[in-house]
N, C-alpha and C positions, 0 to 999 in steps of 0.2 A: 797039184791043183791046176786044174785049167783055169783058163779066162772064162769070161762068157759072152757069147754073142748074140748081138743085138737081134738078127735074124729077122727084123724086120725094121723101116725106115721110122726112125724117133721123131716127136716133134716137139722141139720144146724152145719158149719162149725166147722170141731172141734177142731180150733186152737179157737174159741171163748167159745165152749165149755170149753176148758183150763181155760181161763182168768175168767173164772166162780168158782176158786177154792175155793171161800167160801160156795158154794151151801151146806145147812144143807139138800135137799134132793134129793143129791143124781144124780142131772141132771135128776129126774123122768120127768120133762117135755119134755126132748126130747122121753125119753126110752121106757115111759109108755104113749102108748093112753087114759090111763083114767085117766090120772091125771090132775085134775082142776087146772090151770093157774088162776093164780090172775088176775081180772075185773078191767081192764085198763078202767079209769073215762077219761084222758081228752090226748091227743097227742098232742106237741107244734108242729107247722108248719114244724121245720125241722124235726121232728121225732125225737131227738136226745132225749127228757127228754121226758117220761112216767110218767102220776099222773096214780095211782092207789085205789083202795077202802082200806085204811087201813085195814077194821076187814078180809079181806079176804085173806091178806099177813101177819099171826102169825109167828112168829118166825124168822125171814128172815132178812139173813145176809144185804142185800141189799135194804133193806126199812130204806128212809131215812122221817123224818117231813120235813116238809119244808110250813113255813107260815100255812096253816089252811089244807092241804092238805097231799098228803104222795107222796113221789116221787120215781119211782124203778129203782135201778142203778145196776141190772142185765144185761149185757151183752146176755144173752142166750134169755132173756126175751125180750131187745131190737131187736134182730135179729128175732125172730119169728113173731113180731109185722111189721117189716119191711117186711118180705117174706111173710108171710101166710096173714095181718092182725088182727090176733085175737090178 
């Protein structure tokens, strides 16, 4: 499974940006168009919870387990998914 890239410059609010203050990089997802976003596996109907591909979210303040799966409670990461899709 790859990542996915943003391929183009995100914009997203940056009072949520804020609330992202554990980000180890930096909020490169919004900053940098070439930085590979974590491969979002499965969206629950509200959109509110993100499963993600664990091996492809190392390090991350905001990866949680949860049952067999990995769940991302990034903020910055939830808003992108909401506006853009990816």
């Amino acid at each position: 499974m790859s990542a996915v890239g943003n391929a183009k410059q995100l914009e997203v609010d940056p009072r949520i940006i804020e609330q992202a203050n554990l980000c180890q990089n930096c909020h490169r997802c919004v900053k940098d168009p070439n930085f590979q976003l974590c491969k979002i596996d499965y969206v629950t109907a509200a959109g509110s919870v993100l499963f993600v591909f664990d091996d492809q979210c190392k390090n991350c303040n905001y990866k949680v387990s949860f049952g067999n799966g990995t769940v991302c409670g990034c903020p910055v990461r939830r808003e992108i998914m909401a506006k853009y899709g990816l």
